[in-house]
KEKOL-577955 format. One record per atom (N, C-alpha, C): z, y, x; residue in one letter. Coordinates in steps of 0.1 Angstrom, whole numbers, plus 5000, padded with zeros to 4 digits. Example, Ala and Ser with C-alpha at 12.3 -4.5 7.8 and 13.67 -1.06 7.14 Angstrom:
BEGIN
507849435132A;507849555123A;507849675132A;507149785128S;507149895137S;507950005129S;
# end
This chain:
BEGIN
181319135608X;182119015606X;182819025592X;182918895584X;183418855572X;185118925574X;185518925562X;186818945563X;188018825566X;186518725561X;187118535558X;187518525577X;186518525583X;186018505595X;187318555605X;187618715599X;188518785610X;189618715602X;190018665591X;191418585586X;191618445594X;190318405599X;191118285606X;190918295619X;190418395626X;190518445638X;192018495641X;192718605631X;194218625631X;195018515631X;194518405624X;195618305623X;195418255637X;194618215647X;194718155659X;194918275668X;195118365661X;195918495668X;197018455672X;198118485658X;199318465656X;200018325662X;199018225661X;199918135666X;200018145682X;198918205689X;199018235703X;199818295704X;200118415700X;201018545698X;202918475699X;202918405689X;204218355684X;204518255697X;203718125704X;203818105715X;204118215725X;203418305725X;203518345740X;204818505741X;205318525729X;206818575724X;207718445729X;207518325722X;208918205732X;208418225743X;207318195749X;207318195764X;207818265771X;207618415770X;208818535777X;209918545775X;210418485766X;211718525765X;212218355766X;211918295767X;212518135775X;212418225793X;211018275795X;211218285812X;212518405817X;212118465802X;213118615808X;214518535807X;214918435799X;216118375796X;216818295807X;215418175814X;215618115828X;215718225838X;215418345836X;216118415854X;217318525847X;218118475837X;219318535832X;218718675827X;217718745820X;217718855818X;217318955829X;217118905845X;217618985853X;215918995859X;215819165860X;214519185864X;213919165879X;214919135888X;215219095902X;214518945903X;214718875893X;214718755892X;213118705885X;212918795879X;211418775871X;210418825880X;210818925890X;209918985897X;209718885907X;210718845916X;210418775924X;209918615921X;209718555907X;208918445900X;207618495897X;207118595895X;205818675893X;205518715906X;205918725915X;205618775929X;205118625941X;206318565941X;206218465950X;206118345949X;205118295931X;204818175929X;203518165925X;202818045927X;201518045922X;201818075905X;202618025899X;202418035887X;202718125880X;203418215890X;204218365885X;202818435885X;202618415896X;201218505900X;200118525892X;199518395879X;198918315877X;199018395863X;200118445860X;200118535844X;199918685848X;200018735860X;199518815861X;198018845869X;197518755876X;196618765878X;195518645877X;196018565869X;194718465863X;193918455855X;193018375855X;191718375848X;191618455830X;192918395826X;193218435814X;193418595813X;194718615817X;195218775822X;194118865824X;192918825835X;192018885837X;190818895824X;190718795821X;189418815809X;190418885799X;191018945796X;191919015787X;191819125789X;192219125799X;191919315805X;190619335809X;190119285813X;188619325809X;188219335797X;188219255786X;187619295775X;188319425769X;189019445770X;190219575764X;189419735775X;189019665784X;188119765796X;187019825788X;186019655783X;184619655778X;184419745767X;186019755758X;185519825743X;185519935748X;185520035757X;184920155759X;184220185764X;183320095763X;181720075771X;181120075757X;181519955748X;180719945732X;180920085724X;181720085723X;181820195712X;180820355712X;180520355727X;178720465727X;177420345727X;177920205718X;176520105717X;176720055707X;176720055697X;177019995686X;176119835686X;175319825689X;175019685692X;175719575694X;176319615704X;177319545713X;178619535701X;179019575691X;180119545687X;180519395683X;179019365679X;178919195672X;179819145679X;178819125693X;179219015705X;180519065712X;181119185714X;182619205713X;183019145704X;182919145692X;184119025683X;183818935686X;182818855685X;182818715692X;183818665704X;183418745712X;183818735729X;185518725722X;186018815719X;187518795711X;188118725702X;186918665694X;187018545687X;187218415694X;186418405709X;186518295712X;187918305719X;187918375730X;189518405736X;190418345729X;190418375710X;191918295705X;191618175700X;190218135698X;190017995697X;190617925706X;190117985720X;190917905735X;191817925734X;192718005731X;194318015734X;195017925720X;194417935708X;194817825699X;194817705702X;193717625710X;193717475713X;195017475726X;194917555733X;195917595745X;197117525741X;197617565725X;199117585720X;198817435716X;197817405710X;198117245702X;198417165716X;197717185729X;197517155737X;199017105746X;199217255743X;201417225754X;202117185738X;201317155729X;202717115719X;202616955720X;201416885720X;200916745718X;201816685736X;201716765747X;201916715759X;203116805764X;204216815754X;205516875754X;205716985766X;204317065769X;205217135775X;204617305768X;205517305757X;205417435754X;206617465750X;207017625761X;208517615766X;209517735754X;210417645744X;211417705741X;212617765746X;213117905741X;214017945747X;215517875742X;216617875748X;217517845742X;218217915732X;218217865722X;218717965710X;220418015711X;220418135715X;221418275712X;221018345707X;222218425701X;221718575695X;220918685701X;221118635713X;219918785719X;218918725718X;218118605725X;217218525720X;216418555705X;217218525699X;216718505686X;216118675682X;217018755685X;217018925682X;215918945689X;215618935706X;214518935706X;213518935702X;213218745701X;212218715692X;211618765680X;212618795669X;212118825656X;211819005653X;212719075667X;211919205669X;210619225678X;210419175682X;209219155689X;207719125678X;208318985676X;207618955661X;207019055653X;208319145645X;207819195637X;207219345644X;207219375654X;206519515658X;205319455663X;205019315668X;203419255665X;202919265650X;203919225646X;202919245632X;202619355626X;203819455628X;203019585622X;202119695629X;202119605648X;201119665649X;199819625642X;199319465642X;198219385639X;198219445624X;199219515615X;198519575602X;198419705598X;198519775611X;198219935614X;197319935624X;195919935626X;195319915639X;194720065640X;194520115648X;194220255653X;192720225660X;192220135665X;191020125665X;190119975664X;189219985667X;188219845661X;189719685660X;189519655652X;190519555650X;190519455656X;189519395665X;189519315678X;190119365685X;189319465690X;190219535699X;191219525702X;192119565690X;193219595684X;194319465689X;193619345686X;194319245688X;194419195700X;193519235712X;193519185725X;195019285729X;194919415721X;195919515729X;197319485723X;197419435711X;199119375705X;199019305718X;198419195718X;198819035724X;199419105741X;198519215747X;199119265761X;200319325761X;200319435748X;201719545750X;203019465750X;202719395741X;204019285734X;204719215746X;203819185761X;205119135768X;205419295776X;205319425777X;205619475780X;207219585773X;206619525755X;207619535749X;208419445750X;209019345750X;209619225753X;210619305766X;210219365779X;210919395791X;211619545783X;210619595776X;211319735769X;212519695762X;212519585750X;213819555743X;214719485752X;214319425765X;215319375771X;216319465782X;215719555784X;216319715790X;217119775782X;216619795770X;217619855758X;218419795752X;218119615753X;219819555749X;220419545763X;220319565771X;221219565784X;222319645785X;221619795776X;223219885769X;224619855764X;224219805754X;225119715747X;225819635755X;224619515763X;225219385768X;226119445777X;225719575785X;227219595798X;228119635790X;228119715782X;229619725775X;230019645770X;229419565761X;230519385762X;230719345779X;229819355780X;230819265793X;231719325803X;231419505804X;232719535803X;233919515798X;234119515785X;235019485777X;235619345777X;234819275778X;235119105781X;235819125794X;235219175805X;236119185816X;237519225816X;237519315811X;238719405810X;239819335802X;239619285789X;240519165784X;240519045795X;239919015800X;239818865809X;240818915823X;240819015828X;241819065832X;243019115831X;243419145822X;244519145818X;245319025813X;244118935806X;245418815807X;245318775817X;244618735826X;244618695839X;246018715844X;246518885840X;247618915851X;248618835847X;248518805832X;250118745826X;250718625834X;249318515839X;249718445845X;249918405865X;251418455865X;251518475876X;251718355885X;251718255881X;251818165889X;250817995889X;249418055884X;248518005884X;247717965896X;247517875901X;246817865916X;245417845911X;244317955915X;243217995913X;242517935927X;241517905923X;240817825935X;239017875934X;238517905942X;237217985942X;236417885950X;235117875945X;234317775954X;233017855954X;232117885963X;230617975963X;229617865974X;228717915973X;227917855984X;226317825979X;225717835987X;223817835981X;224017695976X;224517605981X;224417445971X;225417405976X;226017315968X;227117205969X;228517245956X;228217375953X;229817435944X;229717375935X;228217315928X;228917285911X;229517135916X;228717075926X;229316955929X;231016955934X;231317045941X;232117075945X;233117115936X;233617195929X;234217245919X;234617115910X;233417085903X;233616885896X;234316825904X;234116795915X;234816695920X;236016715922X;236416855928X;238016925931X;238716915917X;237916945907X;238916965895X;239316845889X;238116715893X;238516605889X;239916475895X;240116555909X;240616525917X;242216555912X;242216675911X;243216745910X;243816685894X;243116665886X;243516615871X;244216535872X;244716445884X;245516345887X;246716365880X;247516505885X;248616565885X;248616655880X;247816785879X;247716865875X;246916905861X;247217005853X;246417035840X;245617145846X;244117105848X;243317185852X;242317275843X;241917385839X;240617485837X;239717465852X;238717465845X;237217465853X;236217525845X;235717625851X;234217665845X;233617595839X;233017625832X;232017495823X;230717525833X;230117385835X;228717375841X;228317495849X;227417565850X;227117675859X;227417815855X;228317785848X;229117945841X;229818035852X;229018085859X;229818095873X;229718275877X;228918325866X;228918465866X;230418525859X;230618675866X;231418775860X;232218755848X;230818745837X;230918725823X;231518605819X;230918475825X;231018375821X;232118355824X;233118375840X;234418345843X;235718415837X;235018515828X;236118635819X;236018545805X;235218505803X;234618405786X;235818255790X;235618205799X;236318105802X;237518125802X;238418245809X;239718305808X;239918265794X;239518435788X;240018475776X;240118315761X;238918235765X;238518165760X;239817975757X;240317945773X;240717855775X;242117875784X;242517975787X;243617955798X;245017985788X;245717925791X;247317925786X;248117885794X;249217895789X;250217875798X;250617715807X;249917575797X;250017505802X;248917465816X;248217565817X;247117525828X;248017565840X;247817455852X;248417515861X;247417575875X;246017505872X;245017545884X;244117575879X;243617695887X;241817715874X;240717715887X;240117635886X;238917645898X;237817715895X;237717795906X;236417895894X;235017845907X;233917865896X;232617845906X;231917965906X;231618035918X;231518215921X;230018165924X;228918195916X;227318255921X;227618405922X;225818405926X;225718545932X;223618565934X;223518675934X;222218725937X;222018835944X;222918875944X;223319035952X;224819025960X;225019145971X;226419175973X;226919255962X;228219235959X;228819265954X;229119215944X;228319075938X;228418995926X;229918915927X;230018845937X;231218745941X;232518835942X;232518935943X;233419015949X;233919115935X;233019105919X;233419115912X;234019015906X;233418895905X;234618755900X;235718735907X;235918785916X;236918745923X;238118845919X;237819005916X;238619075910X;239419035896X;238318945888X;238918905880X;239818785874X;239618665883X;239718515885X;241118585900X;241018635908X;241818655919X;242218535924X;241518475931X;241418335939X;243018335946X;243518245951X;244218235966X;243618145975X;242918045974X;241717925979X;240417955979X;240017965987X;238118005986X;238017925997X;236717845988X;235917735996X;234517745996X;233917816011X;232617816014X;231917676017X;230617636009X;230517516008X;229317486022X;228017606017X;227417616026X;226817746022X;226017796035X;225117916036X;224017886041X;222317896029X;221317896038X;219818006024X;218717936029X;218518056022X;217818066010X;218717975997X;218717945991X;218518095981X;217918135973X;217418315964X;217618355976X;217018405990X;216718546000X;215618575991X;214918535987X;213918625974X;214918765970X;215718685965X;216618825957X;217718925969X;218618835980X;218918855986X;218518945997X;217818936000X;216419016009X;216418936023X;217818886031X;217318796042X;218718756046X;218718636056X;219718546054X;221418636060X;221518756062X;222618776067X;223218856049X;222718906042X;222818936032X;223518876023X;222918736022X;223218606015X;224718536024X;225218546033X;226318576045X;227618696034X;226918776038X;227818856037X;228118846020X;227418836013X;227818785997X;228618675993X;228518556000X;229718446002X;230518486005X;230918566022X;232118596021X;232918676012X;232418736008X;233418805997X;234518715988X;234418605992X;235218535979X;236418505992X;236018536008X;236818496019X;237718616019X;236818766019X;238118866021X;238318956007X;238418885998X;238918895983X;240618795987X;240918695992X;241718625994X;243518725996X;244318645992X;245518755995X;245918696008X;247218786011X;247518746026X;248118596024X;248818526016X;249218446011X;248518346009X;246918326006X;246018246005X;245518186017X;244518096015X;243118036030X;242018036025X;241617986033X;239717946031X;239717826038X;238617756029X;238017586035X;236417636041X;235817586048X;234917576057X;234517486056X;233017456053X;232317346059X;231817356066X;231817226076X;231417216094X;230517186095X;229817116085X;228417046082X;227017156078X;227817306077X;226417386074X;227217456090X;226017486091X;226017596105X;226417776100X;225917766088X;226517906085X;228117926079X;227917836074X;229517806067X;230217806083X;230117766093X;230917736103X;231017876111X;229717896109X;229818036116X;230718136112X;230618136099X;231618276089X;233718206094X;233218046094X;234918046096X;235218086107X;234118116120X;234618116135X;234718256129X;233818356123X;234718506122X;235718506111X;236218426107X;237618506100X;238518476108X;239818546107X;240918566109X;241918506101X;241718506092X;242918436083X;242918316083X;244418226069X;244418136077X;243018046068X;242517916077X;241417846071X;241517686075X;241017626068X;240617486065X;239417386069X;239317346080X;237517356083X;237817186083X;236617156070X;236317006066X;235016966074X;235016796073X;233616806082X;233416626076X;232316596075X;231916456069X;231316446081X;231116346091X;231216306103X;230016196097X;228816196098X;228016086095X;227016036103X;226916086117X;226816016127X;227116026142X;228516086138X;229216126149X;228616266153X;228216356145X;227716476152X;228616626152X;229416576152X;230316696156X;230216746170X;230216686178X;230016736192X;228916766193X;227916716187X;226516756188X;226216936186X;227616906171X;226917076166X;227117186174X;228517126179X;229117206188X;228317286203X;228217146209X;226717166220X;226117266223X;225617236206X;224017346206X;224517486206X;225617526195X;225817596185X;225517726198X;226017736209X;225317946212X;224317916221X;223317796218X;221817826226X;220617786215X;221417856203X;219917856191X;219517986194X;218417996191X;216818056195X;216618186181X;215618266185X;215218326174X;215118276164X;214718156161X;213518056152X;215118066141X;216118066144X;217017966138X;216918036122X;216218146120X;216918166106X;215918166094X;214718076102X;213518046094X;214217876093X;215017836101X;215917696103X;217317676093X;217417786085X;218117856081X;219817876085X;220117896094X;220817926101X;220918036110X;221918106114X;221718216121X;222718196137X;222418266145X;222918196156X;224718206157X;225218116163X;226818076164X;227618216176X;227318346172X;227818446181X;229418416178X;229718446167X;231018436162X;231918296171X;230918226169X;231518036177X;231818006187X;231118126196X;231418136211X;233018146221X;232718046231X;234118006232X;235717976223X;235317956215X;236017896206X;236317756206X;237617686201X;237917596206X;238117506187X;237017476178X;237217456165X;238017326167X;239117326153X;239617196154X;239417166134X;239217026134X;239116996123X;240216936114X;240016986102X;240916956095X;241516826089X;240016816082X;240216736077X;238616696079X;238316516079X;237216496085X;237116346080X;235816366073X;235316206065X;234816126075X;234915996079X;234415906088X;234115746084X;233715676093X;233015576091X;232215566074X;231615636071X;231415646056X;229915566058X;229715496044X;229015416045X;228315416031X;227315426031X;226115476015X;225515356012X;225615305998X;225115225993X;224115295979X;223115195974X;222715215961X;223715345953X;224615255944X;225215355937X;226615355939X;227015415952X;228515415960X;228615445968X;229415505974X;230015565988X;231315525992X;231215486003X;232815436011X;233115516021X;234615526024X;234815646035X;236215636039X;236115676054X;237915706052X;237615856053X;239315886058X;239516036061X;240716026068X;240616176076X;241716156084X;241916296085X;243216376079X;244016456078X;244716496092X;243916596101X;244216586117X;245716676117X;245916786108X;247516846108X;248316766107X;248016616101X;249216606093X;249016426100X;248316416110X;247816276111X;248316186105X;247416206092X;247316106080X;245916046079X;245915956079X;244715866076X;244315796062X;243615816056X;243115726043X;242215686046X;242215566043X;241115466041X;240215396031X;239315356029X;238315276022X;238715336010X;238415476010X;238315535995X;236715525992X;236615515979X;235115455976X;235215555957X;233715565957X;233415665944X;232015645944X;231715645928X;230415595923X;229315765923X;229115745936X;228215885934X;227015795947X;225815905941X;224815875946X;224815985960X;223815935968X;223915995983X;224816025991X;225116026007X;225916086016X;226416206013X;225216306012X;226216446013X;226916466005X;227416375996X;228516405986X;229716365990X;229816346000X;231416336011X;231916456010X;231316576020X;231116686022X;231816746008X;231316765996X;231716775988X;233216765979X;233616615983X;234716575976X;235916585989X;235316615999X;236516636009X;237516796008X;237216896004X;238116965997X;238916945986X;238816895973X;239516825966X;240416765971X;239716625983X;241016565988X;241816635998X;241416746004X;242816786013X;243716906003X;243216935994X;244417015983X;245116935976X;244216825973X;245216715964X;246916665977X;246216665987X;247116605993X;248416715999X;247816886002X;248516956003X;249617045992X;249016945977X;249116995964X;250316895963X;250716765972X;251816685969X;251216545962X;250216505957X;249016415955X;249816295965X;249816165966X;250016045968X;248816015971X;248415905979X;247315865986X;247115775969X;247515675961X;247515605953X;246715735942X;247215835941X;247015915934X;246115955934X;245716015946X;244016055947X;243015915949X;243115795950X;242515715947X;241915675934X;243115715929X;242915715917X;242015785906X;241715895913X;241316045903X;240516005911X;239715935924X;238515955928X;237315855923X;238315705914X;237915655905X;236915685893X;237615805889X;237215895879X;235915975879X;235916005892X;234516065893X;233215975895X;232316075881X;230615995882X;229716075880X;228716095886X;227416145887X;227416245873X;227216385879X;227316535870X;226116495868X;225916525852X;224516525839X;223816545854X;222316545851X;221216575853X;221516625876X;222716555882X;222616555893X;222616435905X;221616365907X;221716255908X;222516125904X;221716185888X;222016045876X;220915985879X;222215815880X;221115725879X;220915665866X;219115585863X;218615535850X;218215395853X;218115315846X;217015205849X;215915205840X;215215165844X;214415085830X;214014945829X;213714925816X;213114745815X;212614665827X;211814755831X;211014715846X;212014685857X;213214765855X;214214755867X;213714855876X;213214955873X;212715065883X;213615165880X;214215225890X;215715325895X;214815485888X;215215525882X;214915655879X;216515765885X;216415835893X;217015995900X;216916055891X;217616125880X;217716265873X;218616355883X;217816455888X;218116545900X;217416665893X;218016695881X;216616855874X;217816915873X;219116915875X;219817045870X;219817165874X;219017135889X;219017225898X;218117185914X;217517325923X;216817215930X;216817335940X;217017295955X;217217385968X;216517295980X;216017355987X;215817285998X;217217166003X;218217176002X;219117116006X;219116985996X;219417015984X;219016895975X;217816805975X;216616825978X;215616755976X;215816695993X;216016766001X;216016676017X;217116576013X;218316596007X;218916476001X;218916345996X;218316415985X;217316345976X;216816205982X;215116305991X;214816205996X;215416086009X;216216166015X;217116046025X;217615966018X;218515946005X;218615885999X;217915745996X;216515815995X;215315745994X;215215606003X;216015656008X;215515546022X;216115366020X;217215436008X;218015326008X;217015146000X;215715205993X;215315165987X;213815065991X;213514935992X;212614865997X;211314895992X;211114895975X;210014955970X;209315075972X;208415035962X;207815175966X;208915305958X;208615425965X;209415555961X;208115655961X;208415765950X;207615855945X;209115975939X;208916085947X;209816205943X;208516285929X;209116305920X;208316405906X;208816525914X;208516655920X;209216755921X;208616885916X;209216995914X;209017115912X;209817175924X;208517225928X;208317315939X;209417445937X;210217445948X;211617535948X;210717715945X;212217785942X;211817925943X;212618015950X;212418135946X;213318235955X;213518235969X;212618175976X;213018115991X;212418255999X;212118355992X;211418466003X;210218426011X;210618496021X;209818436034X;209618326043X;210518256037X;210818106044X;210318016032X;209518066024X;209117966016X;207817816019X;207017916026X;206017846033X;206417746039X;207517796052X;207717696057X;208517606056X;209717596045X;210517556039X;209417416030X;208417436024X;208017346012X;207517296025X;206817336037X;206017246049X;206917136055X;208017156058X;209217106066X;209716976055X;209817016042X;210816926029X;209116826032X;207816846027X;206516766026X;206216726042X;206616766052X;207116636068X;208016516064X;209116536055X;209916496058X;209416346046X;209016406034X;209016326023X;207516246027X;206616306034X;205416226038X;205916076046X;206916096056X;207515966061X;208215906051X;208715936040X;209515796033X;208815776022X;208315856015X;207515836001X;206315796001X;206215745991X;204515655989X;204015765980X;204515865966X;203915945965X;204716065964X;204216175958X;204716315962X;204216335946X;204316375938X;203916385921X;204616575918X;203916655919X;204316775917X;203816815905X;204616895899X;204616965883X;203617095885X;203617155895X;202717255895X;202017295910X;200817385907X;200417425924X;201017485931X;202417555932X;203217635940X;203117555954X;202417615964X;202717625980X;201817455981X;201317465980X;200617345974X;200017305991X;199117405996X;198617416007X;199417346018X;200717416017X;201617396030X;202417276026X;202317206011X;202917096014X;201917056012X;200317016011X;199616946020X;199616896033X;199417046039X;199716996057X;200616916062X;202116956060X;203316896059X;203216716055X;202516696044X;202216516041X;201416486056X;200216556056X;198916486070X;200116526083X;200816606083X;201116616098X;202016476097X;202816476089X;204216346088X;203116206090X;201416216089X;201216066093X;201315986085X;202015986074X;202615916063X;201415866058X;201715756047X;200515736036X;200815836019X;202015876020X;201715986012X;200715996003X;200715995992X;199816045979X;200316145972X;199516255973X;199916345969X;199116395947X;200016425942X;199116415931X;199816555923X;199016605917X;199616725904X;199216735890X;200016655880X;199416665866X;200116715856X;200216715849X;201016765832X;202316655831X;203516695823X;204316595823X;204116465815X;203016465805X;202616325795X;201416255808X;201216265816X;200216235824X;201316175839X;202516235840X;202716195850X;203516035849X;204416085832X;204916025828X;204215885828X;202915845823X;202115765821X;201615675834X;201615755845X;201415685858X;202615625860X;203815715859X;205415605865X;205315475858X;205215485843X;205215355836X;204615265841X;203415285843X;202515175846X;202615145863X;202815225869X;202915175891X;204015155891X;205415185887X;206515145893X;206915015890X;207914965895X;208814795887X;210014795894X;210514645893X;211714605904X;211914685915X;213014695920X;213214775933X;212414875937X;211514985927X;211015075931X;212115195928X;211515345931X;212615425929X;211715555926X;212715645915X;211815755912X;212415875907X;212415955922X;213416085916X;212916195914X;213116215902X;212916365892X;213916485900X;213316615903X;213816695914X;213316845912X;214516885901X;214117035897X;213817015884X;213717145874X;214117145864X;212617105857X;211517185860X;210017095856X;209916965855X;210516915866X;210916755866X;211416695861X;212116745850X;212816685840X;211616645828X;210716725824X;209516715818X;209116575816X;208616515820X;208216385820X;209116265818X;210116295820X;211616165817X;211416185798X;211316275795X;211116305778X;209916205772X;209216135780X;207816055774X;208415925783X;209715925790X;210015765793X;211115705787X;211415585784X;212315475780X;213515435794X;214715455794X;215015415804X;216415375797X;217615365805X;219115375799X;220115405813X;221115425808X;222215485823X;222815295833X;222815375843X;223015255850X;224315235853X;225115055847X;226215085844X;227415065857X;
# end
């Protein structure tokens, strides 16, 4: 081979090369750095799976196999370079390919990011200009090692990174202690906190000068960044939002934020991927309950079965809210100690704790009533038999009662006026990218629901759905981390969406199978379809119009809204 030949063979090298450096470290970036989190995306998804054991992956390692077959045949070396000539031809049209149909995935630019990147970079390139043997070769084996290097540099800045965030900690504690009479409020739960946290803090702004985490800044690090970063003496309430992926995660923010309020939103089994199985994920929420001083409570939600379960075992004092949306309180109750084995693939675990127990509610949303883009509701404060009425707020779906019902019983325990919190509930509208509504020209309702996506959210979602005459089509990206309940989790959400939706538009093949079955069992007419986001984009434009509806659900899902025209609905 020409030297011309192997020069532009490198060039459709490099540019694969330089793609698929952003690509790892955008993926390593989306599961926080954390190898728990990559494993189980490479484990338990078609498309995790798909880089390690697809068509591509495989013809790669095989040819890297084949050069020690050629090199006792000298014949064979021709058509080895070829065979590796063509590979980056394919992988070059690949890149024009996700650049022309936007989906070729940048990382968000930080300094580790970037450090990454341009070390990575340059130890590709001086492998590609020190090669140790046949220089095809050579280049099938950069293009392999380099994501293995990629997990090596991200092990070795992890050094550094814990001792900053040691250190961050340790400042973010300390001021912490100065202020002593800050009312710290903790909110955790597999879904509902960011919603929850927004709305409490929004609530609260009535009267109060509040700190709140920014958006899902809800780790260690992030709630010590937030401290050191924004708290003074004029704040009087800091509401913190507590994730988690392990025990012991919650139970380090809480050492340093030191709650007196912790509000379990819900428990189900939203990461048991990382978790390992639903009592795990249990016992990691609570921690933000027995982190609490003796002087503090906990709120409870009545509306998750696990959340209700953890309040029947505490002891201290607690808050148990409940959005009453078709009278099923007595229902829950009923059932609650004759669930079955099944319950924790149901995601729920059985009500031993609930047994003989006489629950009273706290505070409790009623006659609520869902429109388009609104919710009406009373409430009724059972300690204090106080009643509010026809409070109304511009948020999309029911389960966002549930939600805003903690806000209103602190506001009101906080000394808040009924006028008051009417007021501040004014205030609240649809969090970026969580069931934001859009219109377009056509008058066809676009859902931006990508900030985030759980089995709980998209069954939402689509009930929502229902509100709507036209035709409805959910865009979704198929959930993750679900463990062992994943199967039947995508089968149960594709029963459910087969009866209301006309189509089902998925971003990728993940579980593809079981949400097949799940559409034919529901009966539905369901269409089920899976394409690129300039492709799916292109069908909404043209099938939807007036009174149709179309919700984007999960962060893939966001993909395609980037190739439509719409504006916010006012």
């Amino acid at each position: 081979m020409t030297n011309g030949f192997y020069s532009i063979i490198s060039f459709f090298f490099f540019i694969f090369l330089l793609r698929n450096i952003l690509f790892w470290v955008s993926l390593w970036q989306i599961k926080e750095y954390r190898s728990d989190r990559l494993r189980a995306h490479l484990l338990s998804t078609r498309q995790g799976r798909s880089l390690i054991f697809g068509f591509e992956n495989i013809i790669k390692i095989t040819v890297l196999l084949l050069f020690f077959l050629i090199i006792f045949v000298d014949k064979l070396t021709f058509y080895y370079s070829i065979i590796v000539s063509v590979i980056y031809l394919i992988s070059f049209i690949k890149v024009i390919y996700e650049l022309t149909n936007k989906k070729f995935k940048l990382p968000k630019i930080t300094i580790k990011s970037i450090l990454i990147f341009f070390l990575t970079f340059l130890i590709g390139l001086l492998l590609y200009l020190l090669p140790l043997l046949d220089k095809f070769f050579w280049l099938v084996f950069v293009d392999k090692i380099l994501t293995f290097i990629i997990a090596f540099e991200i092990a070795l800045f992890s050094i550094p990174s814990d001792f900053y965030k040691d250190l961050i900690i340790y400042r973010a504690v300390k001021k912490r202690n100065l202020y002593k009479k800050l009312l710290v409020i903790g909110v955790t739960g597999s879904y509902g906190k960011g919603s929850t946290k927004e709305y409490l803090a929004t609530i609260l702004s009535g009267k109060f000068n509040i700190l709140k985490t920014p958006s899902n800044n809800n780790t260690s690090i992030g709630v010590a960044k937030t401290i050191l970063s924004s708290l003074n003496e004029r704040k009087q309430i800091f509401v913190v939002e507590m994730g988690a992926y392990k025990i012991g995660e919650i139970k380090e923010i809480c050492s340093i934020a030191k709650p007196r309020v912790g509000i379990l939103t819900a428990v189900n089994d939203q990461h048991i991927a990382l978790f390992g199985n639903l009592n795990n994920t249990m016992k990691a929420k609570y921690e933000l309950i027995e982190s609490l001083p003796n002087n503090g409570f906990s709120m409870f939600n009545a509306g998750n079965p696990n959340s209700l379960n953890l309040a029947c075992k505490t002891k201290r004092k607690k808050i148990i809210y409940f959005a009453d949306y078709n009278d099923k309180t007595a229902q829950i109750l009923k059932e609650a100690p004759s669930l079955s084995q099944e319950t924790e693939s149901l995601h729920m675990l059985p009500y031993e704790a609930c047994e003989n127990k006489n629950l009273e509610y706290d505070i409790v949303a009623t006659n609520i009533k869902i429109d388009k883009f609104q919710i009406s509701f009373n409430v009724e404060l059972k300690n204090k038999n106080k009643k509010i009425s026809s409070l109304k707020v511009r948020l999309l779906g029911g389960y966002n009662v549930e939600n805003l019902l903690p806000g209103i019983y602190l506001a009101d325990y906080l000394g808040m006026t009924k006028s008051e919190i009417r007021e501040s509930l004014k205030k609240i509208l649809p969090i970026k990218k969580t069931m934001e509504p859009f219109i377009t020209q056509k008058k066809t309702v676009f859902i931006d629901d990508t900030y985030n996506s759980g089995f709980a959210s998209v069954d939402s979602a689509v009930e929502y759905m229902k509100l709507y005459k036209g035709k409805k089509a959910l865009v979704l990206s198929p959930l993750i981390e679900l463990g062992k309940n994943a199967s039947f989790d995508h089968y149960s959400l594709a029963l459910k969406i087969g009866g209301i939706c006309d189509y089902l538009i998925l971003t990728n093949n993940d579980f593809i199978e079981e949400i097949k079955k799940g559409i034919d069992k529901s009966q539905g007419e369901c269409v089920i379809m899976v394409d690129s986001p300039k492709n799916i984009a292109s069908f909404i434009s043209v099938t939807f119009a007036k009174n149709d509806v179309v919700v984007f659900e999960g962060r893939e899902a966001g993909l395609p809204l980037k190739f439509l025209e719409y504006e916010k609905v006012n």
